[in-house]
N, C-alpha and C positions, 0 to 999 in steps of 0.2 A: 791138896790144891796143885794142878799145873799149872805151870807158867809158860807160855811161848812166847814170842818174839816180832817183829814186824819190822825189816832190817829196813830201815829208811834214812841213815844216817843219821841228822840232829833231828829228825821226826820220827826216828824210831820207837816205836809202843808198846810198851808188854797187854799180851790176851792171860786174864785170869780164867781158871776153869775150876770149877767145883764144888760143892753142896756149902753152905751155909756164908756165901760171900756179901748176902746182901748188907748183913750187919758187922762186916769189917769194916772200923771206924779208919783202919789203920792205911784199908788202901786208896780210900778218898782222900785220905790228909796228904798221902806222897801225889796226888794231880791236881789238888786244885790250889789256884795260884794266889789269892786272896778270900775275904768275909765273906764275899759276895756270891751266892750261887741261884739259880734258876733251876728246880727239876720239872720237866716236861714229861707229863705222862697222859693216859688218855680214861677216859670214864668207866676201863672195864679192868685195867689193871689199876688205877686208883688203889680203890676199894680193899685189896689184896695184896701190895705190897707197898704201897706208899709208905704207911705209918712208919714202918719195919727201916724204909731207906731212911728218914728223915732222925726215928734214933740214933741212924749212926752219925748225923751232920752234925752233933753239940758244939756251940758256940760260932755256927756259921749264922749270918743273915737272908735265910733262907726263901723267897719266892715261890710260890706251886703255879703249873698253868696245865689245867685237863681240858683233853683236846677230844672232841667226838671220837667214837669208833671206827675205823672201816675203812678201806680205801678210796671208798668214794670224796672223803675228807679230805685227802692227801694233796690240797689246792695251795693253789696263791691267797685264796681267800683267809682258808687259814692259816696260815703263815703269817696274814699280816694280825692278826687277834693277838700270836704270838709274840708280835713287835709291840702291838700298843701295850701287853703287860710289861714288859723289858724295859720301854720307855717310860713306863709311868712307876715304874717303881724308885729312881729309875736305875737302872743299869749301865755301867761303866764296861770300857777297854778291859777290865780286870775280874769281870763276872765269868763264871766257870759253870756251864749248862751242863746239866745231868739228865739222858735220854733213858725214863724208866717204863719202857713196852718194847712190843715188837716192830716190825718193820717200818711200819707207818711210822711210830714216834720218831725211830731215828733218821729218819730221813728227814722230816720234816725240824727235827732239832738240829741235828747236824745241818744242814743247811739252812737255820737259821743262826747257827754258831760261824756258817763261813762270811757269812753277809754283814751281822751286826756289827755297827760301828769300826767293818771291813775285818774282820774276823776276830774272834773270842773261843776261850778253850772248852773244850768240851768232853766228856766223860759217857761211852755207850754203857748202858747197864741192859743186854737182851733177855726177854723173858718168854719170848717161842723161840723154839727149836729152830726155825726158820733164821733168826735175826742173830742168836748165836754160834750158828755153821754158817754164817753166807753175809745177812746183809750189815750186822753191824761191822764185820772187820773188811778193812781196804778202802774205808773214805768215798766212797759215792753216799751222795746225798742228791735229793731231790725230792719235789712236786711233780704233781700227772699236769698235762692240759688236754682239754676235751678232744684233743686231735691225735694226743698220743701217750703215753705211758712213759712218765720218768724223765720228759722232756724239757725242764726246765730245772738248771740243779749247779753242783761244781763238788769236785775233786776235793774233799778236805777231811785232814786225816785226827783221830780223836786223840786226846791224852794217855787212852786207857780202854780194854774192853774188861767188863767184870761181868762173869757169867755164872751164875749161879743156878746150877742145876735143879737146884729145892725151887726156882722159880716155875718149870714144865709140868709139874704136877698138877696143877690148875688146868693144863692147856684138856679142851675137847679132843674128844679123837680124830675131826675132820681138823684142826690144827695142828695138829700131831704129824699127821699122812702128809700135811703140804709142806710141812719143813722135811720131813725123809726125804720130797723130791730133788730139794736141793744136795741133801747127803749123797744118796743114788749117784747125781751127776758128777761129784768128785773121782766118782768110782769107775766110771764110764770117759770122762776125759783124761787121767792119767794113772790110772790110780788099780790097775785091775786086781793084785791083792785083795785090796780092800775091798772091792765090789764080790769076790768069792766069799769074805767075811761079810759082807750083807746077806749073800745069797743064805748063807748056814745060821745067821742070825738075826733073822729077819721078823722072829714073832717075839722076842726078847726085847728087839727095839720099841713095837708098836706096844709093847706091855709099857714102857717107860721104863724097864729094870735099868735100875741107878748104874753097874759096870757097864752095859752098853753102852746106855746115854754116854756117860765120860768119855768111853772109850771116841766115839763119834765123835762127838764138839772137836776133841783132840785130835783127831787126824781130818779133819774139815778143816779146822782153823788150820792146823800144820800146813796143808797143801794150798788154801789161798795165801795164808802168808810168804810162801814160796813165790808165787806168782804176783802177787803185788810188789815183795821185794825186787822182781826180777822187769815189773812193766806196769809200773805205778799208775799212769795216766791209759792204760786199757791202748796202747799202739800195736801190741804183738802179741806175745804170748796170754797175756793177760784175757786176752778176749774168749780164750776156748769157755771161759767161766762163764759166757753166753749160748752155753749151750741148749738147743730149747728155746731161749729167750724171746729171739725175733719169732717166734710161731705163737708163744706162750702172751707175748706184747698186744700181738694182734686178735688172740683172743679175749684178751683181757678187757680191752678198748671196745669192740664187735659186740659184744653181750652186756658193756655196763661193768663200771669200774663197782667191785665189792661181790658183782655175784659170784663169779669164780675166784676162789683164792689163787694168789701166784703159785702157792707151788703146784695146784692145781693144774693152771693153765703151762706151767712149765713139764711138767709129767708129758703132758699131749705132746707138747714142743718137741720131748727129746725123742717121744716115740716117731714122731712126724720125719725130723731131723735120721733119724735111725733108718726110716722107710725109705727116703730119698737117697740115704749110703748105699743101702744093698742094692732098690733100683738101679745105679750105676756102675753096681758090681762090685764097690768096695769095700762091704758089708758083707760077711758071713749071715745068712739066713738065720742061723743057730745063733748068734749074736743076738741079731734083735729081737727071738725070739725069749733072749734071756731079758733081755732089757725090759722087754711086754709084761713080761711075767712079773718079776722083781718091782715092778711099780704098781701095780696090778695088787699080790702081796700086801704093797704098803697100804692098801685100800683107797688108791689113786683109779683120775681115770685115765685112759688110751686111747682115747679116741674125743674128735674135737665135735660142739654142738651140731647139730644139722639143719642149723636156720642161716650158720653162715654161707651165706653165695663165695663161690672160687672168687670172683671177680673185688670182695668185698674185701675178702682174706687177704689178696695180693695187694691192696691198696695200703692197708694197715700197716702192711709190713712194710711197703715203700715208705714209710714215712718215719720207721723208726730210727734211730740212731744211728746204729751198725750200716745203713748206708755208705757206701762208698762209690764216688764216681758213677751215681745214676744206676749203680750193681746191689742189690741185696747181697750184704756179706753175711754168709751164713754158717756156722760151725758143724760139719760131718766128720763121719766115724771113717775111718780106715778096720776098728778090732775093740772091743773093751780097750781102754785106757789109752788108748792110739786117736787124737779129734786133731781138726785141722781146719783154717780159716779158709774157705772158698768164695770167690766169685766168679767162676768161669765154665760153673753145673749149665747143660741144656735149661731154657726156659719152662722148655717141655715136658721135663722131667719133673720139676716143681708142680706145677700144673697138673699133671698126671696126676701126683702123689694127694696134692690135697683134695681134688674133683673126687677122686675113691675114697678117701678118709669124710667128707661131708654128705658123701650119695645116701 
């Protein structure tokens, strides 16, 4: 098992990694903070590893609440299904939620663990690849609204991440490819080592061979935990970890929340992002050429639908978060592992870029 770190001060968290975590009794007793617990999980991991978590809870008072599948779920509606269980059971200041899925679940637990009864502790347990390298560690939580993607949410950081390898074995192969694209992006904003260790072991990963896998989680967790430590609330540095993101947001929202997976619509993102570097010169050709490929590889795609109109695309993205000062703030390349927060790209270069990617 490795263990990392998430320097936060008196909120700092250890990330467990490695095969057979779900049934350590031992590391749920060191975070939860009374009897009381809630696990939140949804109708497709259920099935598969619930039972396995719940042997390890002996003599907690234990809650279950299964939440649909899919991102199209990811609402206020349900969030509040989540409250009337919590409520009705009911649930105290002292209740210690346990988020057992991927992206979806902990988003929507984790932000209901910042909310209830003004915050309650919580425990991410990731079971795609996706939620184990990116979204369970560094405390964003949220809900979508029909207007944008992840737009309703808060900053709240977990007890604990427990990542259990033996959980990806389940995952499909197109959920497999959409957590790479978040790996990928480690590699690409800081990281270029790493990204040359993708490029050499690139079919080893999409096998699921267990020394990859590890190898990965652990140097993904490594470098966000870097950057959460270093810009917790996403002001500065923290934000290159958007990379992709605002292209990937407004795909997501443009086509119907669930039909493309995030990491999906994030793949397009970094290639889009990538396009717009070298159009300005900043970007080595042979760069994004590697970037294309490597994602490509992961059996992602590169390129974005062709039913979104330019005029559609650039609306979504006005609306996403990374806004700043009426400026889409958007994350480009300088070189592999070289990204930087711009707002001050031609309009026209943007423009260019997605009119050719959707012709």
């Amino acid at each position: 098992m490795a263990v990392l770190n998430v320097d936060l001060g008196s909120r700092s968290y250890p990330i467990y990694v490695g095969p057979g975590l779900l049934s350590r009794e031992d590391l749920y007793h060191r975070h939860i903070a009374a009897q009381e617990v809630v696990v939140v999980s949804d109708e497709t991991v259920a099935p598969l590893y619930l039972d396995g978590l719940l042997a390890s809870l002996p003599g907690f008072n234990v809650t279950c609440h299964i939440l649909p599948d899919g991102e199209e779920h990811k609402t206020l509606e349900t969030l509040s299904t989540l409250f009337d269980t919590m409520i009705a059971a009911p649930c105290s200041r002292e209740t210690s939620l346990i988020a057992l899925g991927g992206g979806v679940v902990g988003d929507i637990a984790g932000f209901a663990a910042a909310c209830y009864q003004r915050g309650i502790g919580f425990i991410q347990v990731p079971t795609t690849l996706l939620a184990q390298v990116d979204s369970a560690v560094g405390g964003k939580t949220a809900v979508n609204h029909s207007l944008g993607k992840n737009m309703i949410g808060a900053f709240y950081q977990p007890a604990c991440v427990i990542a259990d390898t033996d959980t990806l074995s389940t995952l499909d192969g197109r959920q497999l490819s959409a957590g790479i694209a978040e790996v990928v992006k480690y590699g690409v904003i800081r990281d270029p080592t790493f990204f040359k260790w993708l490029e050499q072991n690139m079919e080893a990963l999409c096998r699921c061979d267990n020394p990859a896998i590890e190898h990965v989680i652990v140097e993904c967790c490594r470098n966000k935990a870097e950057l959460v430590a270093a810009d917790e609330e996403e002001r500065a540095e923290r934000a290159l970890l958007n990379l992709g993101h605002t292209f990937g947001h407004a795909i997501e929202t443009a086509v119907g929340y669930g039909q493309w997976l995030h990491g999906e619509a994030v793949a397009v993102g970094m290639v889009l992002a990538a396009e717009l570097s070298c159009r300005l010169g900043w970007l080595a050709a042979d760069d994004l050429v590697r970037i294309r490929e490597l994602l490509s590889r992961a059996g992602l795609p590169v390129s974005p639908p062709k039913n979104i109109a330019v005029e559609e695309f650039l609306l979504h993205m006005s609306r996403d978060k990374k806004v700043a000062r009426s400026r889409i703030r958007l994350v480009l390349l300088e070189g592999i592992g070289r990204a930087k927060l711009v707002t001050d790209y031609p309009d026209e270069a943007l423009t260019e870029v997605l009119a050719s990617a959707v012709a």
